[in-house]
C-alpha positions in Angstrom: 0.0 0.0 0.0 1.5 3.7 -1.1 0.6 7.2 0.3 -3.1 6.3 1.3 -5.2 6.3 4.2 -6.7 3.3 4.4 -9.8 4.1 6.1 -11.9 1.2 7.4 -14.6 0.3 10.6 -12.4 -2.5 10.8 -9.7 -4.3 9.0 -8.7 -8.1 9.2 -5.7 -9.2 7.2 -3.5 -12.2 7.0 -0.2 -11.1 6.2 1.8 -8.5 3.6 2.9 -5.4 3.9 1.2 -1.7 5.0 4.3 0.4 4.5 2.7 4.0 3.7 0.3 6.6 4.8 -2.1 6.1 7.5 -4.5 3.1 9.1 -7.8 4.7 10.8 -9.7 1.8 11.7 -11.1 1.0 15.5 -9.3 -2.6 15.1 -7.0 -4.2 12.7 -7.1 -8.1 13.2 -4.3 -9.9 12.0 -4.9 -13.8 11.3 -2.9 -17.1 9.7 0.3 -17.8 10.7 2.0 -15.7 7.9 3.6 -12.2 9.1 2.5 -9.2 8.5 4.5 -5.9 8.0 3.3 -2.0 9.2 4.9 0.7 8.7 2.1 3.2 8.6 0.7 4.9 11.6 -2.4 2.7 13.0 -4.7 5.7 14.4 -8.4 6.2 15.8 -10.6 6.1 12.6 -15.0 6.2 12.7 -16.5 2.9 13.9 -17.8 3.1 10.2 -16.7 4.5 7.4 -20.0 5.5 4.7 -20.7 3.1 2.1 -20.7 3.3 -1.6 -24.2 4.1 -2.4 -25.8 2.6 -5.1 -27.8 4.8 -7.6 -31.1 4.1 -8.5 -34.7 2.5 -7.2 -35.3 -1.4 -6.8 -37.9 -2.6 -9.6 -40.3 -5.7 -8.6 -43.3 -7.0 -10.5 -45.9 -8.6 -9.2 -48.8 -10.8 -11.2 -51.7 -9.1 -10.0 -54.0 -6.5 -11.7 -53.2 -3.6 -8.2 -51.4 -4.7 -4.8 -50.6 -3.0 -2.5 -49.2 -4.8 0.2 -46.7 -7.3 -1.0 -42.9 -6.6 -0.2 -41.2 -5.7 -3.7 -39.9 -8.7 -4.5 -36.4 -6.5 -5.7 -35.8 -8.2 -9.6 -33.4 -5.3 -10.8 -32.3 -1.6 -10.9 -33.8 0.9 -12.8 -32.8 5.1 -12.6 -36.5 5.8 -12.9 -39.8 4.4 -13.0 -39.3 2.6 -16.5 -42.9 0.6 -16.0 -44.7 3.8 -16.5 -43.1 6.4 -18.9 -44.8 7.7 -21.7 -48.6 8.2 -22.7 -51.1 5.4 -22.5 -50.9 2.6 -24.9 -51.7 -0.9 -25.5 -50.1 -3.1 -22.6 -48.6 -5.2 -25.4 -46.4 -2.6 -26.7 -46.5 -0.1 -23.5 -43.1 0.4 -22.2 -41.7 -2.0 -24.6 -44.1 -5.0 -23.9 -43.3 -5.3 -20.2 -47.2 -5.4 -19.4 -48.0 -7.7 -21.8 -50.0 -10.7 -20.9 -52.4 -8.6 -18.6 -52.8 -8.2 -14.8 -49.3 -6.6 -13.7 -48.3 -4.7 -10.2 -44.8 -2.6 -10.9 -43.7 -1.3 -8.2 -40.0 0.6 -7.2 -38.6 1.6 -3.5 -35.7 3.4 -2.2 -34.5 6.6 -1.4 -35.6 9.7 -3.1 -32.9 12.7 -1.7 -33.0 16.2 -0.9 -29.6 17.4 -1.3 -29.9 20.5 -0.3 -29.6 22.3 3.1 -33.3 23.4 4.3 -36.3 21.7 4.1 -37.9 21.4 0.3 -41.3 21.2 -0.7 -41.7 19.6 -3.9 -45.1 19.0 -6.0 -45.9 15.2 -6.9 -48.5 14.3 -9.8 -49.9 10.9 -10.8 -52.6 9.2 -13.2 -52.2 5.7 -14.2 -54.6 3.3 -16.1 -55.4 1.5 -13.7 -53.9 2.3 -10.7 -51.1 4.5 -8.9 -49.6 4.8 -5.3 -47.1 6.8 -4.0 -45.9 6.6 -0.1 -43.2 8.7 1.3 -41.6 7.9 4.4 -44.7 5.4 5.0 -47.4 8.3 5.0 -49.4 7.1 1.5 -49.1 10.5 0.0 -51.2 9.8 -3.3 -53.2 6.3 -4.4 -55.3 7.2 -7.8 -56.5 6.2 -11.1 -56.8 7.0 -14.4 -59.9 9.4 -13.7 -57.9 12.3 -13.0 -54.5 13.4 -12.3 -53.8 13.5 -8.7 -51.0 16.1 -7.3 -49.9 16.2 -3.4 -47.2 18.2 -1.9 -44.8 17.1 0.3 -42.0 18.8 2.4 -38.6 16.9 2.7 -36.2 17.0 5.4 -32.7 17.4 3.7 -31.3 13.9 3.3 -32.7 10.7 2.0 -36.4 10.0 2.2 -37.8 6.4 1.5 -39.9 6.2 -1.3 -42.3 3.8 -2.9 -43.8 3.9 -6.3 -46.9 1.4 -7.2 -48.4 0.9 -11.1 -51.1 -1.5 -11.5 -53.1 -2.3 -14.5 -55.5 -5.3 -15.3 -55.9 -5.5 -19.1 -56.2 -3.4 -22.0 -54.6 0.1 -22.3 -51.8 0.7 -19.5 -50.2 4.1 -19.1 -51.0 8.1 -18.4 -54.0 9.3 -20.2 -52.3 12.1 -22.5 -49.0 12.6 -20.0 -45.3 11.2 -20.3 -45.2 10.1 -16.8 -47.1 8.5 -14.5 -45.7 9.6 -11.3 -43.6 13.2 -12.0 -42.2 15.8 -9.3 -42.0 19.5 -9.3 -38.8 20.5 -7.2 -40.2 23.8 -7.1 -43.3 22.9 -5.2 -46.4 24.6 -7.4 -48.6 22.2 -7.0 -49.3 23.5 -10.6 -52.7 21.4 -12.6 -50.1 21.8 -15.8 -48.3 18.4 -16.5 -45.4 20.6 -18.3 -44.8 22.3 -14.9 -43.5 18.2 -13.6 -40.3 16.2 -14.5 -39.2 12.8 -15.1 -37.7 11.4 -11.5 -34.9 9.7 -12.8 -31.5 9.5 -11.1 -28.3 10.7 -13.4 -26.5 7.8 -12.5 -24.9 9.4 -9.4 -27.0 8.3 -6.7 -28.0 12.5 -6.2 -31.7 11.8 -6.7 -32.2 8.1 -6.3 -30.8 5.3 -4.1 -31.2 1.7 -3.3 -29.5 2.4 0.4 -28.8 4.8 2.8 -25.2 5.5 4.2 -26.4 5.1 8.3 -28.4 2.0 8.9 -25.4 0.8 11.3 -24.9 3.2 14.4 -26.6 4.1 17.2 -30.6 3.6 17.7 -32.7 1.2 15.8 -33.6 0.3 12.2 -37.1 1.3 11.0 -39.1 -0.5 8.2 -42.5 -0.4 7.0 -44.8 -3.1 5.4 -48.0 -1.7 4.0 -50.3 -3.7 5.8 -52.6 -3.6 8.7 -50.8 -6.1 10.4 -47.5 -8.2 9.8 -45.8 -10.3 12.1 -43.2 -11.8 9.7 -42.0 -9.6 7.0 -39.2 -6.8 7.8 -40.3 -4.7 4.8 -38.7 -1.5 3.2 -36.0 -0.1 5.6 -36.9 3.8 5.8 -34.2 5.2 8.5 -32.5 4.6 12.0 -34.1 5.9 14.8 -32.8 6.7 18.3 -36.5 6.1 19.4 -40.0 4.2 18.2 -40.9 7.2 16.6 -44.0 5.6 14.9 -45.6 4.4 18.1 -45.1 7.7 20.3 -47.4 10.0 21.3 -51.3 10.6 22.3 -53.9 9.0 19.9 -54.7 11.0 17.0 -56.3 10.1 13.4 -54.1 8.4 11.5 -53.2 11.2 9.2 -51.4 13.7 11.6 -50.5 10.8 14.2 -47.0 10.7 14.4 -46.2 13.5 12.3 -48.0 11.7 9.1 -46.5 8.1 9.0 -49.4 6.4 9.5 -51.5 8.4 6.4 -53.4 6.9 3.9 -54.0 3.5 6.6 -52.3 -0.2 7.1 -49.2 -0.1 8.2 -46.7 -2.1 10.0 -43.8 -0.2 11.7 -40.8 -2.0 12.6 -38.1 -1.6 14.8 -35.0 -3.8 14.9 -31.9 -3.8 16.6 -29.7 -4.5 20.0 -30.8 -3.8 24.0 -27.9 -3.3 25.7 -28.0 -3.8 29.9 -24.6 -2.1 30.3 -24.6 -3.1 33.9 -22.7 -5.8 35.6 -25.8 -7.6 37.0 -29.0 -8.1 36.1 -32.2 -5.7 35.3 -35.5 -6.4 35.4 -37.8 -3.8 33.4 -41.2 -3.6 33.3 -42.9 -3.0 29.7 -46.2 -1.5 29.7 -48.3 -1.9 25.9 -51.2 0.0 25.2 -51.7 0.6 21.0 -54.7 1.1 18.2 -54.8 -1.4 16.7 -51.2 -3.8 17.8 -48.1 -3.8 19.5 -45.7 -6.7 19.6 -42.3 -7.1 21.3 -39.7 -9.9 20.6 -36.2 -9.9 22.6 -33.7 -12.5 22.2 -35.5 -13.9 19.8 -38.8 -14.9 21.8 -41.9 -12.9 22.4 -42.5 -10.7 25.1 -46.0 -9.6 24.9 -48.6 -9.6 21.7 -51.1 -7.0 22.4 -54.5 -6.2 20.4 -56.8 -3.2 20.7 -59.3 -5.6 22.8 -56.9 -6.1 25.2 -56.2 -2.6 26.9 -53.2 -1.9 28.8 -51.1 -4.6 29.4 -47.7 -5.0 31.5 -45.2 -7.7 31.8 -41.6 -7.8 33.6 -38.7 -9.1 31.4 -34.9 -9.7 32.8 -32.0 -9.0 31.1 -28.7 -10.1 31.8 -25.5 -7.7 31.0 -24.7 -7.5 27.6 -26.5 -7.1 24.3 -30.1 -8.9 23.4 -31.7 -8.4 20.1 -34.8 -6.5 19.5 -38.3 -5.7 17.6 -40.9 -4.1 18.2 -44.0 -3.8 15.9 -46.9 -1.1 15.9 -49.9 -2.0 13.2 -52.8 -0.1 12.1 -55.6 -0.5 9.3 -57.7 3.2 9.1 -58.6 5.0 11.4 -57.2 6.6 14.9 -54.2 5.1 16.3 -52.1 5.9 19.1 -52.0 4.2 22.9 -55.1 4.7 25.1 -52.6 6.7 27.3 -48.9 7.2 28.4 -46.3 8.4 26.5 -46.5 5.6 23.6 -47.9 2.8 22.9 -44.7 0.2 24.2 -43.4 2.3 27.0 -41.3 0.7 30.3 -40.1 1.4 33.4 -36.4 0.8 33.8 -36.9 0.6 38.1 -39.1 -2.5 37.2 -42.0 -2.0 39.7 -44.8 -3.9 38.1 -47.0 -0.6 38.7 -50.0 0.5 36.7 -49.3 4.4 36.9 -48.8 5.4 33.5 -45.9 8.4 35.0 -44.0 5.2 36.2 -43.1 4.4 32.2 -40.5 6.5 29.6 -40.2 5.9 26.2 -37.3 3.6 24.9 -35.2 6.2 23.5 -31.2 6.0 23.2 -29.7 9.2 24.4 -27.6 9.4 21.5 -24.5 7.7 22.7 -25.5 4.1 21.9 -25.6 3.2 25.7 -29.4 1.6 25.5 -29.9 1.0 21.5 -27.5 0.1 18.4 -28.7 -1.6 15.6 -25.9 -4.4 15.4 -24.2 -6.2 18.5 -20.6 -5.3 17.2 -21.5 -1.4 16.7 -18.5 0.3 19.4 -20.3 4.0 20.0 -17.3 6.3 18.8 -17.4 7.7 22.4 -16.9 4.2 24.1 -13.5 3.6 21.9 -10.4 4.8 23.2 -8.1 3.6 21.1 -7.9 1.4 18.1 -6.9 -2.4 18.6 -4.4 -4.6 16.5 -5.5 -7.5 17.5 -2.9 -10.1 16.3 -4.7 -13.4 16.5 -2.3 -15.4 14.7 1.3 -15.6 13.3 3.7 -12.2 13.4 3.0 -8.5 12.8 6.6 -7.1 12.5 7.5 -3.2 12.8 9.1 -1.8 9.7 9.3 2.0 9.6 13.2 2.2 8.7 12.6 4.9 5.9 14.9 3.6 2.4 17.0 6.7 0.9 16.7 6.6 -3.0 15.1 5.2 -5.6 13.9 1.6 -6.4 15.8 0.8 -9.9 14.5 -1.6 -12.4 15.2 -3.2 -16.0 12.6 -4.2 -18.2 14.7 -6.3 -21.2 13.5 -6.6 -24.6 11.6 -3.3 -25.0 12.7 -0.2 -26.0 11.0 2.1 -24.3 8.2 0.3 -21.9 5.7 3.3 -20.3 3.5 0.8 -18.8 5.1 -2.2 -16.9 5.7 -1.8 -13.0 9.3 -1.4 -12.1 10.6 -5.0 -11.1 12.8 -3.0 -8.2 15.9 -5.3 -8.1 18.1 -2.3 -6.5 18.0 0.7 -4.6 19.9 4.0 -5.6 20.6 7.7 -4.7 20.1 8.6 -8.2 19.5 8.1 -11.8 22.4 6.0 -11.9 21.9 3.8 -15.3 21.6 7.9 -16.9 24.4 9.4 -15.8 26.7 9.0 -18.3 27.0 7.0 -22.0 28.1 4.3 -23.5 28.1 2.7 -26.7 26.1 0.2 -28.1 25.4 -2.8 -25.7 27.7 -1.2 -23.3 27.2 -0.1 -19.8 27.1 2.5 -17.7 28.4 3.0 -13.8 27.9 -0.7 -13.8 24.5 -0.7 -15.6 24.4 -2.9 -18.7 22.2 -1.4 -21.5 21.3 -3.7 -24.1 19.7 -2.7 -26.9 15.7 -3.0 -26.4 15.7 -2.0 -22.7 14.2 0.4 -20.2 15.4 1.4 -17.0 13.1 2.8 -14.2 13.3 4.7 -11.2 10.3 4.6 -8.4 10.1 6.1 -5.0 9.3 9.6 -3.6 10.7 13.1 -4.1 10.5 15.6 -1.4 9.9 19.0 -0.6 12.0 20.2 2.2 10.6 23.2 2.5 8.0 25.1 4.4 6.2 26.6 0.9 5.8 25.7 -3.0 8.9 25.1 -4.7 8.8 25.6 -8.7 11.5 23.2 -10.6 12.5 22.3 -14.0 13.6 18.9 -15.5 15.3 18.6 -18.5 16.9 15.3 -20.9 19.0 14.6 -23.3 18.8 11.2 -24.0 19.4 9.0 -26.4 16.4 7.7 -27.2 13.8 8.4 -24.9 12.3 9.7 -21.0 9.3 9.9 -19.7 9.1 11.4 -16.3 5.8 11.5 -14.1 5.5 13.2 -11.0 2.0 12.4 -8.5 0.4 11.5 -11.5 1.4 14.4 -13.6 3.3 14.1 -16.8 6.0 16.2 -16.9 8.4 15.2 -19.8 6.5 13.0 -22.0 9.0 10.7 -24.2 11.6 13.5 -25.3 11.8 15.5 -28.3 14.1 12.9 -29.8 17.2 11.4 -29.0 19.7 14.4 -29.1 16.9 16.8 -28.7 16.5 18.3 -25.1 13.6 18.6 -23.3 12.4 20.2 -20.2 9.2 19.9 -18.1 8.3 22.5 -15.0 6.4 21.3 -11.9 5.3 23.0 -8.5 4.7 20.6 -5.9 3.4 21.6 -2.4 6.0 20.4 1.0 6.1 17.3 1.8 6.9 13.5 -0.3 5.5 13.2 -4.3 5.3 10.3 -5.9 8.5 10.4 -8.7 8.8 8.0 -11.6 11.4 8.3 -14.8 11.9 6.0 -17.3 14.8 6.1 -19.8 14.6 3.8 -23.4 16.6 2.8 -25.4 16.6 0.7 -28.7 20.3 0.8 -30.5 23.6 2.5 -30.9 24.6 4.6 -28.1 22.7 4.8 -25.3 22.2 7.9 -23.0 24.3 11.3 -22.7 24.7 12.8 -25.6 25.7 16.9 -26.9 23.1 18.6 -28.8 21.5 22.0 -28.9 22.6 23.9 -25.2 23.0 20.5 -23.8 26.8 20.5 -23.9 27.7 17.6 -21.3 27.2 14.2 -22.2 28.1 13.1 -18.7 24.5 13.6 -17.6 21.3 12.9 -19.4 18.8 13.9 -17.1 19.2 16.5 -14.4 16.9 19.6 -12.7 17.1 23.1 -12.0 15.9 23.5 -8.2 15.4 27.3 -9.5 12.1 26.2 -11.9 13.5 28.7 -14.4 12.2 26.4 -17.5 15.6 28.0 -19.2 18.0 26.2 -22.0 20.9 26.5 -20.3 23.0 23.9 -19.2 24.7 25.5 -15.9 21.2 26.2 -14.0 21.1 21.9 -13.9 22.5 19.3 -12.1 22.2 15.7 -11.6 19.5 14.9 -8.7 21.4 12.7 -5.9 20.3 12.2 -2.7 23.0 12.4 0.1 21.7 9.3 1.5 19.6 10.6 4.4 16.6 10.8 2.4 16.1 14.2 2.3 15.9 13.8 -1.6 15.0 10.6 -2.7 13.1 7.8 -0.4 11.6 4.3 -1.7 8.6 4.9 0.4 6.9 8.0 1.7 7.8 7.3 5.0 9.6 10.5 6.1 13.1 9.6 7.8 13.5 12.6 9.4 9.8 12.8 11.5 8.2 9.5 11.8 4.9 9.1 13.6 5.0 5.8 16.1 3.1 3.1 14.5 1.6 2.1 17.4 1.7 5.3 20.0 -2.5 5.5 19.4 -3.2 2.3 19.8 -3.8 -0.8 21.7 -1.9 -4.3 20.6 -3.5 -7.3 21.4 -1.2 -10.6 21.4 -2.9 -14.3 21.6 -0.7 -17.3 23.0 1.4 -18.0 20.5 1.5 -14.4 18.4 4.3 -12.4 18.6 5.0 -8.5 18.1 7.9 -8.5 16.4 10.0 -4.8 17.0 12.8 -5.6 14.3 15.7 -4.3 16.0 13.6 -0.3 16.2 12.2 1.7 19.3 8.3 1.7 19.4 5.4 3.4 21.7 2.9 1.1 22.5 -0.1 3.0 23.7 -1.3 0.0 25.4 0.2 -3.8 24.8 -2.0 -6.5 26.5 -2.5 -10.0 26.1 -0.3 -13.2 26.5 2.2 -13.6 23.6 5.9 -12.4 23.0 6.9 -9.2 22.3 11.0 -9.4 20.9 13.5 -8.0 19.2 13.9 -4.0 19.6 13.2 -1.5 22.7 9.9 0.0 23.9 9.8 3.4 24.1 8.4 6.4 26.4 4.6 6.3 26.2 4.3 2.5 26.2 1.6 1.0 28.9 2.1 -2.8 29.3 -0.9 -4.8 30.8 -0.6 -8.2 30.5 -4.5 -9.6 29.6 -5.8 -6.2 29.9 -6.7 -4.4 33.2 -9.7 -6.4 34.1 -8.1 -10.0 33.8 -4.8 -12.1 34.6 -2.2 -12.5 31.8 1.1 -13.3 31.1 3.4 -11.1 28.4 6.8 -12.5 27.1 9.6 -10.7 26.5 12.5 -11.8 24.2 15.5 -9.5 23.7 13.6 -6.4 24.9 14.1 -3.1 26.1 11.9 -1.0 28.5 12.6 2.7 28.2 12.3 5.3 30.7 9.0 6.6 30.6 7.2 3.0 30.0 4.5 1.8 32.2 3.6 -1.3 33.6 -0.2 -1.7 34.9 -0.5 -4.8 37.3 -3.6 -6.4 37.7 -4.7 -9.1 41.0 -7.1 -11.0 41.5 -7.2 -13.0 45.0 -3.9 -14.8 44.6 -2.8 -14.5 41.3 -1.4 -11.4 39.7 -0.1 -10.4 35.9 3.2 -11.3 35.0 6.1 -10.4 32.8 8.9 -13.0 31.8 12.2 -13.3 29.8 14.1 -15.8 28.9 17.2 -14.0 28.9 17.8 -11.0 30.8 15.4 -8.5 31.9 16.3 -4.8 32.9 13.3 -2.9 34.9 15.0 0.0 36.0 13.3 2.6 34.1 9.5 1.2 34.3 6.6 2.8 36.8 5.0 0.1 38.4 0.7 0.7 39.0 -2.1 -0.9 40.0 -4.5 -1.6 37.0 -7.8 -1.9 39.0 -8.7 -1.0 42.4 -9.0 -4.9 43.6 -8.0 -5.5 47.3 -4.4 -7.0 47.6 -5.5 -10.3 49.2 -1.9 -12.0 50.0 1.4 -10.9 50.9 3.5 -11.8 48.0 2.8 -11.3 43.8 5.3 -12.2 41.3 4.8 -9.5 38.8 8.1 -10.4 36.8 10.5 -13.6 35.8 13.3 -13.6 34.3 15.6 -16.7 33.5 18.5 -14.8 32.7 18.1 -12.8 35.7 17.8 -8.9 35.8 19.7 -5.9 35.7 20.1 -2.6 36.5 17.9 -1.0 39.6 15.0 -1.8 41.0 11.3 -0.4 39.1 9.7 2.3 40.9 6.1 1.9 42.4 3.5 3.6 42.8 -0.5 3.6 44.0 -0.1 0.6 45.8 -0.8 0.1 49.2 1.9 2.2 51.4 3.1 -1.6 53.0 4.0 -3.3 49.2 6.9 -2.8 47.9 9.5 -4.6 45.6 11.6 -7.2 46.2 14.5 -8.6 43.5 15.6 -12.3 43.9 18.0 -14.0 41.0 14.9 -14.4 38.7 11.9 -12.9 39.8 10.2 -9.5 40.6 7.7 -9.6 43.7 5.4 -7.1 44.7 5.6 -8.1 48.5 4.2 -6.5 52.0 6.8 -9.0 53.5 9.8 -7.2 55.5 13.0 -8.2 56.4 16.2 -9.0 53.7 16.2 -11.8 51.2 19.2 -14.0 51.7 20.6 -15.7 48.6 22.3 -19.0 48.1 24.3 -20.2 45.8 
């Protein structure tokens, strides 16, 4: 991977390399027993990143002459209502024969947006022989025939807005009476009787009008789906938004047109609410649901059904416990025409977290998440962004080995038996400081500082160039070679082939500070290759060189060979910059299963937070880095092989009764310059932890201590570390 963020809710990988740019995840699993490279910052990224959205409206048919009520059974995509454009016509030739054969429901759902800032009222007309619908958001805005045309207005939130679109004919004629659409909008809202007045809705083909999705249905609240029926206990139906609350069942009784701000207009409907409960407590909770709704209310959690109440039924309350932890969760509200609403309370499914059985309707709140995913999410696995303090590489199998050494220069490659190759990827057999294969010439077949050239070859140079300084920088590249360059800089072509082989050429670039992605490529096919005099170019000793002054100028003395000195302050293979490098894993927390190991390769690394029971080996820890062995809240043991702990590092300890965390060594271990602290507030039960071994014994001083009880303190014998309350001196014999 190159200079990219790659920006996921999670990542799981089984081995390669991440050497560039940025991770922002909130966990990277690595699995398989392979290894797995990083060299690019692992850092705090959403718990989801926004999907692709797919442009568009599901199309479903249905082989009846006008329903209403079936799910769309979802056969294709279509960017607008193809079923029902154009003026009435036969059914056998009426939107090219897809009505044929008589007795047809069309029918498309999705998202209709409003991409603008403020509410929009737009103007929606429809006339269809036989039938039409249009629903909004659930509320049945229009259902009409071919009588007369039918227009409705309807404000919009910005955002997306779900949206379904019924045609239903029996036999006969199918289509508008004398208009070219049979559902059409007016964006400006005039509600005007003139069909010119309305458009086609039809996406472009970039999702900005019509969608299959929405980017949100994972987060915080519930999902909330509609089936347009009285009452459905089976079907999810057509997802319309996420909801921190049962919006659809809250609030006093009212007609079925305003109740709940419209949703329930036009009659039979099925709301649904899906999702996770979460008791975030350590123990149990018993809640007590009250149900009161015109004309049903159901509730499922875990899977099983709490209550099933009808109109006939009154107010009903039943207890349910929950252990900690998340359960699943739907609840269903269904109406047929009419009023709807509870009897009383707040909503019709209301409960009372403190569980009292009572029948006082003030007892009872609605189920509403505050808006930090403590009470509803819609999946199990949903972190709240607020609950996640640092992302987690979580290596679950095999190696994930540090790599951040920045490489000075260029990767070099030859690509035989072409004479001047633009396209293949550089095969990067070498590494150098420069142009190296260019800076000269030879004759035919020869070589140059060591390079052979062939005829038929190119050579190519990869990597990064970089701008030291703290603005723009303007330069100029120029060639002279014999036969050909190309040069392309962040995508940019600057020299494109040469002006011939003893013409010279020159390109000028600004780039912005900071790394650029640099490619060259030099061709050649026969005779002499490379430097050559010609024109101002008067040194054949270089073929390729730049004037850090951009002055886009033929003249020879403004250039000169670019070299790196070897500190990469040029030149680097990858855009890691060797001069400020941002810890890989200073934000984060590393995870190690038995058997995984954290493998430093010989560098020094911050840790934000290491846990778990594998072997961390090979380089030095650095200031910042918090070991806890298992986490704080359980018992582990961390290895350590050829490790060493910095000044500045920290090690949290947890107990538990008699047992304690542990680190251990097979060689030496130095604990000199580590802060000793209690990971939890648990009671120190015994006199004596071993919070270190070491089988090559330890060195240097003792580790300091801190927040423990004022009667611990640490005691050294030949291979272990004990956190002790015991006095007296330790005698040992050899």
């Amino acid at each position: 991977m190159r200079q990219h963020a790659l920006q996921r809710g999670s990542v799981s990988v089984t081995g390669g390399s991440i050497m560039n740019g940025r991770i922002a995840t909130t966990a990277l699993t690595k699995t398989g027993d392979g290894t797995l490279e990083i060299g690019a910052p692992v850092v705090l990224g959403p718990a989801a990143y926004p999907m692709p959205l797919t442009p568009g409206l599901w199309e479903g048919m249905i082989r009846q002459s006008w329903n209403t009520t079936s799910p769309n059974p979802r056969s294709g995509i279509q960017l607008t209502t193809r079923a029902a454009i154009g003026s009435q016509a036969s059914n056998a030739s009426y939107a090219g024969g897809i009505w044929a054969g008589d007795n047809h429901t069309w029918m498309y759902t999705g998202f209709i947006w409003n991409r603008a800032e403020t509410n929009e009222t737009w103007s929606f007309r429809a006339r269809f022989d036989d039938n039409v619908s249009l629903v909004i958001d659930g509320a049945r805005v229009i259902t009409a025939g071919n009588s007369a045309a039918v227009v409705a207005n309807v404000t919009l939130t910005p955002g997306p807005h779900a949206i379904e679109m019924r045609f239903g004919d029996g036999a006969g004629s199918v289509g508008p009476t004398g208009e070219p659409y049979g559902i059409a909008y007016d964006p400006l809202g005039r509600a005007s009787s003139n069909s010119a007045d309305y458009r086609q809705i039809i996406d472009p083909g970039d999702g900005s009008l019509l969608t299959i999705d929405i980017p949100d249905t994972r987060g915080l609240g519930l999902l909330e789906s509609v089936v347009m029926q009285n009452w459905n206990t089976t079907e999810v139906g057509e997802t319309v938004s996420r909801q921190l609350t049962t919006r659809a069942g809250n609030g006093a009784k009212a007609a079925n047109g305003t109740y709940a701000n419209g949703l329930w207009r036009g009659g039979n409907h099925t709301w649904v609410y899906t999702g996770i409960l979460w008791n975030r407590s350590a123990s149990d909770v018993t809640w007590t649901w009250r149900f009161t709704f015109d004309d049903n209310v159901r509730l499922m959690i875990d899977g099983a059904v709490v209550k099933d109440v009808t109109l006939g039924q009154g107010t009903v309350y039943q207890n349910h416990t929950l252990t900690p932890g998340p359960h699943t969760i739907e609840i269903r509200y269904g109406d047929g025409a009419g009023d709807v609403g509870p009897a009383s309370g707040l909503g019709g499914l209301t409960y009372d977290p403190q569980g009292r059985g009572a029948t006082d309707a003030n007892d009872y709140i609605l189920l509403q998440d505050p808006g930090d995913g403590s009470l509803l999410t819609t999946h199990a696995d949903y972190v709240p962004e607020q609950m996640i303090e640092r992302p987690v590489v979580h290596v679950a199998g095999g190696t994930v080995k540090l790599n951040t050494t920045p490489a000075p220069g260029l990767f070099e490659g030859r690509i035989a038996d072409n004479a001047f190759d633009t396209v293949t990827a550089n095969p990067a057999t070498a590494v150098e400081l420069t142009t190296t294969a260019a800076n000269g010439f030879c004759s035919e077949n020869g070589s140059i500082n060591g390079k052979p050239w062939p005829n038929d070859s190119t050579y190519v140079y990869t990597g990064f160039i970089w701008n030291r300084s703290a603005g723009d920088v303007t330069w100029t590249f120029a060639e002279n070679f014999d036969d050909s360059v190309q040069l392309v800089i962040d995508g940019v072509t600057v020299i494109n082939g040469g002006g011939g082989w003893n013409v010279p050429t020159r390109g000028t670039i600004t780039l912005a500070p900071g790394p650029h992605a640099f490619e060259v490529r030099f061709g050649q096919g026969g005779g002499g290759a490379a430097g050559n005099v010609a024109d101002w170019w008067t040194n054949r000793e270089m073929s390729f060189a730049v004037d850090w002054q951009g002055r886009d100028a033929g003249d020879l003395s403004f250039y000169e060979i670019p070299v790196d000195p070897g500190d990469g302050s040029l030149f680097t293979c990858t855009a890691i910059d060797p001069f400020v490098t941002e810890g890989v894993f200073a934000a984060a927390e590393v995870n190690l299963d038995a058997g995984t190991t954290l493998d430093l390769n010989g560098e020094s690394c911050t840790v934000g937070l290491l846990t778990g029971s594998g072997t961390v080996s090979n380089g030095t820890l650095a200031a910042g880095t918090v070991l806890s062995p298992a986490g704080d809240e359980a018992i582990g043991t961390l290895a350590l092989d050829s490790v060493t702990l910095s000044e500045g590092t920290t090690y949290r300890v947890t107990v538990s009764g008699t047992a304690s965390d542990c680190l251990t060594a097979t060689g030496t271990m130095d604990l000199s310059q580590v802060l000793i602290v209690p990971a939890t507030d648990a009671e120190l039960t015994v006199p004596t932890y071993v919070i270190a071994q070491s089988a090559g014994g330890f060195t240097g001083d003792k580790p300091a201590l801190n927040g423990f009880p004022s009667k611990y303190k640490i005691i050294r014998t030949a291979t272990e570390v004990r956190l002790t309350s015991q006095g007296g001196a330790v005698m040992m014999i050899k």
